[in-house]
One Martini backbone bead per residue (centre of mass of N, CA, C, O) as a GRO file, in nm:
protein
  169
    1UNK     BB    1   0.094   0.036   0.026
    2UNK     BB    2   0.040   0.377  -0.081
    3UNK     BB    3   0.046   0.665  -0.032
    4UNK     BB    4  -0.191   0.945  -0.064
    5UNK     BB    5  -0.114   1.279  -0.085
    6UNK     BB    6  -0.452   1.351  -0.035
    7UNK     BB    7  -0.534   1.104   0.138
    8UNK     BB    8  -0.632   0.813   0.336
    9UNK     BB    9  -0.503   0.495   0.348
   10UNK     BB   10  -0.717   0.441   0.596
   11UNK     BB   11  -0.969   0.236   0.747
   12UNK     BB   12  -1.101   0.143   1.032
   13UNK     BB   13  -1.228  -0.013   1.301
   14UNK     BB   14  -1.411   0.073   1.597
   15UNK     BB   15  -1.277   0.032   1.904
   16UNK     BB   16  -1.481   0.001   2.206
   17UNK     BB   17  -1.560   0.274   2.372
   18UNK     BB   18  -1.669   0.599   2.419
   19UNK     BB   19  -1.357   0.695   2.580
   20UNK     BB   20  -1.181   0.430   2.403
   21UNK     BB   21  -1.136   0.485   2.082
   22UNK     BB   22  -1.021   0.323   1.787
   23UNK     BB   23  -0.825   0.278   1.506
   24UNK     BB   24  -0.669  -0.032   1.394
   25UNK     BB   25  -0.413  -0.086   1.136
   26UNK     BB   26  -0.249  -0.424   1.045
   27UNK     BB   27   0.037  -0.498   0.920
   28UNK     BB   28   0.246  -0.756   0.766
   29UNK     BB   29   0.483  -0.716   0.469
   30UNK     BB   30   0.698  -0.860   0.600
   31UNK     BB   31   0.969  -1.133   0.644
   32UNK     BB   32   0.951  -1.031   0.971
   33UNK     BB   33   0.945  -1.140   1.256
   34UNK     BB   34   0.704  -0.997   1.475
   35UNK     BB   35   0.465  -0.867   1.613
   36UNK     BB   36   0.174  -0.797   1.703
   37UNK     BB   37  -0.065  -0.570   1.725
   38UNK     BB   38  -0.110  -0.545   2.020
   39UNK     BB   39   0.197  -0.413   2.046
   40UNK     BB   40   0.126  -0.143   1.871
   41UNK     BB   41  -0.126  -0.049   2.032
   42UNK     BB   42  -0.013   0.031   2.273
   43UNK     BB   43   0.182   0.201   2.197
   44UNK     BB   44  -0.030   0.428   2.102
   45UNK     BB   45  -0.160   0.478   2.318
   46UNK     BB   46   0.059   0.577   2.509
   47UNK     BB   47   0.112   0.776   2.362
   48UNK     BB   48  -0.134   0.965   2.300
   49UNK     BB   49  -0.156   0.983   2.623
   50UNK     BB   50   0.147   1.136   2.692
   51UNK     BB   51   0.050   1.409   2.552
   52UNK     BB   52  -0.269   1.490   2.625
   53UNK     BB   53  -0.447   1.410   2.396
   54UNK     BB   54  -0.784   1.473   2.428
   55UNK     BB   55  -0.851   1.294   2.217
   56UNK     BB   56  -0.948   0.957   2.255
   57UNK     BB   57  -1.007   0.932   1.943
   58UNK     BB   58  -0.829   0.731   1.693
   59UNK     BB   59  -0.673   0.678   1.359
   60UNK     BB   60  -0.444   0.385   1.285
   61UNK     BB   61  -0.162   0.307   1.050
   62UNK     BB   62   0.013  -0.024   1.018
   63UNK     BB   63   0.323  -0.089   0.842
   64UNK     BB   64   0.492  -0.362   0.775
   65UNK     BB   65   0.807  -0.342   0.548
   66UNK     BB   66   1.005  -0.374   0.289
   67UNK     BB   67   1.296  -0.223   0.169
   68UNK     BB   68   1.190  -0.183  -0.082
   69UNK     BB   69   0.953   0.010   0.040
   70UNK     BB   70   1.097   0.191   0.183
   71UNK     BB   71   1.214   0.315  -0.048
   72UNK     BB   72   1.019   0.400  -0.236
   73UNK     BB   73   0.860   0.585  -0.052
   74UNK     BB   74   1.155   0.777   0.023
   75UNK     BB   75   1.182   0.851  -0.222
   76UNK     BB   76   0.879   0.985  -0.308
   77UNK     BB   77   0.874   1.180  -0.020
   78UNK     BB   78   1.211   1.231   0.023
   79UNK     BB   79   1.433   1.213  -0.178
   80UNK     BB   80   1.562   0.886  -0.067
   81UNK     BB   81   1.769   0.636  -0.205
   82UNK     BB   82   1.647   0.462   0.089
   83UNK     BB   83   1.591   0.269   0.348
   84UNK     BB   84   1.405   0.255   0.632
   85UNK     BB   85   1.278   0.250   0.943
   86UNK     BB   86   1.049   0.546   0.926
   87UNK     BB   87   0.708   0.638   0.830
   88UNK     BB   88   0.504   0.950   0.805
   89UNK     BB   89   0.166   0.984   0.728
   90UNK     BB   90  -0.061   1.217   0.738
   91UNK     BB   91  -0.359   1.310   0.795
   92UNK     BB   92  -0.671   1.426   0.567
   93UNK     BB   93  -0.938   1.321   0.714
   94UNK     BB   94  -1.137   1.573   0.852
   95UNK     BB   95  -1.420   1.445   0.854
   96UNK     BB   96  -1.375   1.286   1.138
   97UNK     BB   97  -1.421   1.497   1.336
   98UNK     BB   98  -1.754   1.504   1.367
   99UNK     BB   99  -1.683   1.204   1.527
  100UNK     BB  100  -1.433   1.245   1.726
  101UNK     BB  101  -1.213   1.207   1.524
  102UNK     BB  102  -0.878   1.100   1.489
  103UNK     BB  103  -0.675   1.136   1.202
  104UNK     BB  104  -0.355   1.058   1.179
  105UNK     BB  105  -0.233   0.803   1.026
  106UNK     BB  106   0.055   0.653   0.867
  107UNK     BB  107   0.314   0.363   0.957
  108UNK     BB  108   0.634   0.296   0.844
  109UNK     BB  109   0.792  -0.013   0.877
  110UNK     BB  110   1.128  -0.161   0.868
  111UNK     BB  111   1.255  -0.423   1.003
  112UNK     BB  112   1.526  -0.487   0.884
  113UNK     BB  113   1.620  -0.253   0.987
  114UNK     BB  114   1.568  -0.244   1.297
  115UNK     BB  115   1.773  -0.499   1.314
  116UNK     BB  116   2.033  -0.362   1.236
  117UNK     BB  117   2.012  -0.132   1.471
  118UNK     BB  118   1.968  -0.314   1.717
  119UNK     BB  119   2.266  -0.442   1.678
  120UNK     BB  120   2.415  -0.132   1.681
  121UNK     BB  121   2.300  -0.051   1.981
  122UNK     BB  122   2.240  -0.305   2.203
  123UNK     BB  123   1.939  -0.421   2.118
  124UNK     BB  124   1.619  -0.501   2.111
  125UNK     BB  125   1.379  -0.542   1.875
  126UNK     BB  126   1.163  -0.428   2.030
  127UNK     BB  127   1.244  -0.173   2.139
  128UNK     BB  128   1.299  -0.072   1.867
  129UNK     BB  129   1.044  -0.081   1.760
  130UNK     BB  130   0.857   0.084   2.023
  131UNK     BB  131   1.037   0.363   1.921
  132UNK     BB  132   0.957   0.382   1.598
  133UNK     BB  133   0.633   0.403   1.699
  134UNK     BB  134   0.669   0.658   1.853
  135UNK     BB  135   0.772   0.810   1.709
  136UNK     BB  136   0.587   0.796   1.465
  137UNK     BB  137   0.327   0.899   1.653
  138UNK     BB  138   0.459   1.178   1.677
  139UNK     BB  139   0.463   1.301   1.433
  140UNK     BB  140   0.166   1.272   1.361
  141UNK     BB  141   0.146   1.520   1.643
  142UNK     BB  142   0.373   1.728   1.529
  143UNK     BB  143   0.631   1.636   1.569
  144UNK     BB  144   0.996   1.769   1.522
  145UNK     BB  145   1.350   1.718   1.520
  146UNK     BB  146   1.417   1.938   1.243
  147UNK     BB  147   1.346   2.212   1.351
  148UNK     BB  148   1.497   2.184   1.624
  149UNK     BB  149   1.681   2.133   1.910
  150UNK     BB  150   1.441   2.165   2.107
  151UNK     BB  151   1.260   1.947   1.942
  152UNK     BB  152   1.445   1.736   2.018
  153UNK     BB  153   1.468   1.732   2.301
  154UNK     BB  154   1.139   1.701   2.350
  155UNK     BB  155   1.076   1.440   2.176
  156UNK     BB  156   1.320   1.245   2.343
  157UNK     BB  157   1.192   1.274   2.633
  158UNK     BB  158   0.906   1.149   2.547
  159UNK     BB  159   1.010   0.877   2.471
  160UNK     BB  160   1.149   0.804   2.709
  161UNK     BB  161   0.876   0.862   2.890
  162UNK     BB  162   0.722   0.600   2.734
  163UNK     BB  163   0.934   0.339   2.747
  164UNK     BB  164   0.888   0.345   3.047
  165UNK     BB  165   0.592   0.295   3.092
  166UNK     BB  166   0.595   0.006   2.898
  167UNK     BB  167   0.735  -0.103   3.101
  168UNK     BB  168   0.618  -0.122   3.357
  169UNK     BB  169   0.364  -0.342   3.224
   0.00000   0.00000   0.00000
């Protein structure tokens, strides 16, 4: 699935009760053993909660891609000729506003990549997993690295009390 730049290309199923509802859409299109969607989908509430952002019903779309898509992605999007390790795409769906729903948009996540980032950060691949699932929702919720120093440090900061929380449950 390649995301269209003016639309949103995925539309989950809205699961929950009314006041902590979520559209969690999960594909896994790698060749690498990963963990499956509740892995995905927890690490996004904890994320989503942790930012205070006041609507709790959002929708968001995870899927794992292999590097070859991942590259294709990366030089289309971004006109850089590698695969990258996640790419995050906001939703222009303003139309779920009215249903009280938030939609943030998909995250591409590539294994292969995240594998070998792992190997040599000297950490498990489950953690780098959910540092990338995290990045990857904060980038969807307006925070961006790349704008200052400043905001790479809170950024940073958010991540890190984040991947704590995880720990934690």
């Amino acid at each position: 699935m390649i995301p269209d730049k003016d639309a949103h290309c995925t539309m989950g199923i809205f699961v929950g009760d009314h006041d902590q509802m979520s559209g969690f859409v999960f594909q896994n299109k790698s060749r690498i053993k990963c963990p499956g969607k509740s892995f995905f989908e927890r690490i996004a509430d904890v994320t989503v909660k942790e930012t205070g952002l006041k609507r709790k019903n959002y929708e968001l779309g995870i899927f794992l891609v292999s590097p070859a898509e991942s590259k294709k992605l990366n030089a289309e999007f971004r006109l850089k000729d590698s695969s990258t390790n996640v790419l995050s795409f906001p939703s222009s769906a303003g139309y779920l506003r009215k249903y009280g729903i938030m939609a943030l948009g998909d995250i591409f996540i590539c294994p292969s990549v995240a594998v070998k980032e792992a190997k040599e950060l000297k950490i498990q691949f489950k953690e780098h997993l959910s540092w990338l699932t995290i990045h990857g929702v904060l980038h969807l919720l307006g925070y961006d690295h790349e704008k200052s120093q400043l905001e790479a440090r809170k950024m940073e900061k958010l991540e890190k009390k984040i991947l704590q929380k995880l720990a934690l449950r």
